[in-house]
C-alpha positions, 0 to 999 in steps of 0.5 A: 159066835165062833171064837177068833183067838185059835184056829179051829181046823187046827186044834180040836177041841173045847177051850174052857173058859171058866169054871165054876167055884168049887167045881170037880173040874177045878179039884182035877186041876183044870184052868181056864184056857185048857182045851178039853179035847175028848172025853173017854177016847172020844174027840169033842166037836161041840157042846153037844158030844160033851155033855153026851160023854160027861153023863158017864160015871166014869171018865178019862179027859185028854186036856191040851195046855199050851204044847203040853198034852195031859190026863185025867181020870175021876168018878163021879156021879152019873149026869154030875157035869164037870163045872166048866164053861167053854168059850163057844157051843162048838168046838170045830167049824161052824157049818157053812151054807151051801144054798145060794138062796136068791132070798137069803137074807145075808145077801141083804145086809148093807155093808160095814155092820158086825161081821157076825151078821154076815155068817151063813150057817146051816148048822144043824146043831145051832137049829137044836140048841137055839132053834135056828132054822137049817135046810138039812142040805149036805148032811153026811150019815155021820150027822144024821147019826149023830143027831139020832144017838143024842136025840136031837129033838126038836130041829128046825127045818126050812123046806121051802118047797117038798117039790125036790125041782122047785126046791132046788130051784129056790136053794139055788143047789142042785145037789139038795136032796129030796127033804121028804125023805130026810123028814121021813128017816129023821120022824121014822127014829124018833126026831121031832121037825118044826119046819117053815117055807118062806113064800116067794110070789111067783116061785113055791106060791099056789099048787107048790105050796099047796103040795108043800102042805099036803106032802108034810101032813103026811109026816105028821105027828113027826113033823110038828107044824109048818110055818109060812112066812112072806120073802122079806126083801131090805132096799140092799138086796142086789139080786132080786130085781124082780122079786116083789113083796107080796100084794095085799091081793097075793097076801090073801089069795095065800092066806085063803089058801092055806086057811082051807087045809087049818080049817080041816085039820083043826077040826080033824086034829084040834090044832091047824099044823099049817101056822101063818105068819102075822106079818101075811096078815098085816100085809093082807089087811086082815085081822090076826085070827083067834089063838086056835089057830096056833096052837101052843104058839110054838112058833113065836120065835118065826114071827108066827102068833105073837101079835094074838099072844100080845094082844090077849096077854094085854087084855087079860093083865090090863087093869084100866084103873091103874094109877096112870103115869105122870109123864108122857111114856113113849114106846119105839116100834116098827111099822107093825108093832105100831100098827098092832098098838093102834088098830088092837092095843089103844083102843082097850085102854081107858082115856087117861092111860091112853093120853100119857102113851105115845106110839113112835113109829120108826120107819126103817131107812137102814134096810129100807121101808120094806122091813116093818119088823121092830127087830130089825130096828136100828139105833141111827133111824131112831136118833133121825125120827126121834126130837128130844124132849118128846117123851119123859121116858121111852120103852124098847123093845128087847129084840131089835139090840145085840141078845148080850148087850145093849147095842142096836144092829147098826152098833149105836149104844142104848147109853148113846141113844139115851144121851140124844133123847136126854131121858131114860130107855128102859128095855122089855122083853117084847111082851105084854107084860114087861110093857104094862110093868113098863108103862105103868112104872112108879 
């Protein structure tokens, strides 16, 4: 995400690169490649500090091109934006993590893939524009200021474990500070959290979880929800020797666990706060549980009720005496989405639709068999698993490709895939239904 062509420790700044046509910033004067450094005094870190300046009706730009440093004041109307695009959402360094979490995913990546992938952020301002989860750990009063003026609401929180000992055990940090007291301060001025715990057998299962919970009810309403998701583990995981994923034991003794506090607090409230992750249920052989128990599905994005949200979509839309496709249609998943497909899917629709669908079921080598999710899909397992000629078309999910262009994790290119395939791929968004649109295209 950071841009490479100037160092950030050195020019502050955002580096504008286009504006729209006709834009106010394009009669000031300005061009692509100025550095807007402040707005009204005011030196820009982010996108953030920039929209919060430009809202004003009157402003003064401090604009850096090449060595030349020059400025520029107009009027305009309150919350008109200047009409520039930056080349990066944030202008200074993007903050690093200082956790050395056993469980981080960053120190399971194989290596040679894009270098991105190995960026560990805990950056709060990402967790507000894109819903990125960060554990708050290190923040200075500047940041929590900051968050407060603009109202940076909702974030994204990873607590782990409200224990501070056990917390700290598991962010490998003994500097992190209490998040109680984090959630508190932020909730107390007006920030909404949605927080998560990535469950770890043996380490914030059982009375630490139970604690976890019973310690974030008490911020509700402020604190939104919970997710609870298991530790994924990739076979290139180096430091997790005796680290296991969960048992189909684990998984329900877990899941019993928390379903008794959603049982009281959907009763109480209406909604379950405590949300479970479809993938505790898959390896818990337990079916999803109905919609209420994730209440507007907030936390699709955390792999938590997009199996039931799937599922009800596709039977509310499916109409079985649709025409059905000429040809065999193929659809590339995970382990779970294939497992969703069987167990859910195929049994609702009639005969003849069912006969012209086949469910490829892509074990990941890539990371190891471990990883079950169709995100975390590969292009180069794909070419391995897959003949040519095994279907006329082939449906992709959306989620398992680069979000600003066709390419898969490991950088194989959708075009290549269709040449090994010798038919057409068409991508979806990994819902209900773009895939009906899909299976059932003219």
């Amino acid at each position: 995400m950071q841009s490479n062509r100037v160092d950030k420790q050195k020019i502050k700044g955002g580096i504008i690169a286009s504006l729209l046509h006709d834009s106010l910033a394009s009669r000031l004067g300005l061009k692509p490649g100025d550095i807007v450094r402040s707005i009204n005094g005011v030196e820009l870190l982010d996108i953030l500090d920039y929209r919060f300046q430009i809202a004003e009706e009157q402003v003064a730009l401090e604009i850096l091109r090449g060595e030349e440093t020059l400025n520029f004041e107009c009027e305009k109307e309150y919350d008109e934006d200047l009409g520039v695009e930056f080349d990066d959402v944030l202008f200074d360094q993007i903050r690093r993590c200082q956790n050395n979490c056993d469980f981080c995913f960053i120190y399971q990546l194989p290596k040679k893939m894009r270098r991105s992938l190995y960026v560990k952020d805990d950056d709060y301002r990402l967790s507000f524009l894109y819903g990125n989860y960060v554990t708050l750990a290190g923040l200075k009063d500047f940041d929590y200021q900051k968050i407060i003026e603009y109202n940076l609401s909702p974030l994204y929180v990873s607590v782990h474990a409200t224990d501070l000992e056990a917390r700290r055990e598991l962010l490998k940090n003994p500097k992190a500070e209490d998040i109680i007291d984090r959630l508190t301060y932020l909730t107390q001025n007006g920030i909404e959290i949605y927080t998560q715990a990535v469950i770890c057998p043996g380490l914030n299962e059982g009375s630490v979880l139970e604690q976890t919970m019973q310690d974030l009810v008490k911020l509700y309403p402020g604190v939104k929800a919970l997710g609870i998701v298991p530790v994924g583990l990739t076979q290139y995981q180096s430091r997790l020797k005796n680290m296991q994923t969960h048992t189909v034991a684990q998984a329900r003794e877990t899941i019993a666990l928390i379903e008794k506090y959603q049982t009281d607090f959907i009763r109480q409230y209406g909604h379950p706060f405590m949300q479970i992750a479809d993938e505790f249920y898959l390896k818990a052989e337990l079916a999803v549980p109905p919609k209420e128990h994730y209440s507007d599905f907030q936390l699709l994005e955390n792999g938590i009720g997009g199996i039931r949200q799937f599922i009800d979509s596709f039977s509310d839309n499916y109409d079985p005496e649709e025409i059905a496709p000429q040809n065999k249609v193929a659809i590339i998943t995970g382990k779970d989405g294939a497992f969703m497909f069987r167990e859910y899917i195929l049994p609702i629709m009639s005969p003849k639709h069912r006969q012209k669908l086949e469910i490829l079921e892509i074990e990941n080598q890539h990371f190891g068999n471990s990883v079950t999710v169709s995100g975390l899909m590969v292009g180069s397992d794909i070419v391995k698993q897959i003949k040519p000629g095994t279907a006329h078309r082939y449906l992709l999910p959306s989620n398992c490709l680069k979000f600003d262009t066709p390419v898969f994790l490991d950088d194989l290119a959708v075009p290549d895939l269709e040449k090994h395939l010798g038919a057409e791929i068409t991508i979806l968004n990994p819902g209900a239904v773009d895939l009906l649109e899909g299976i059932f295209e003219a």
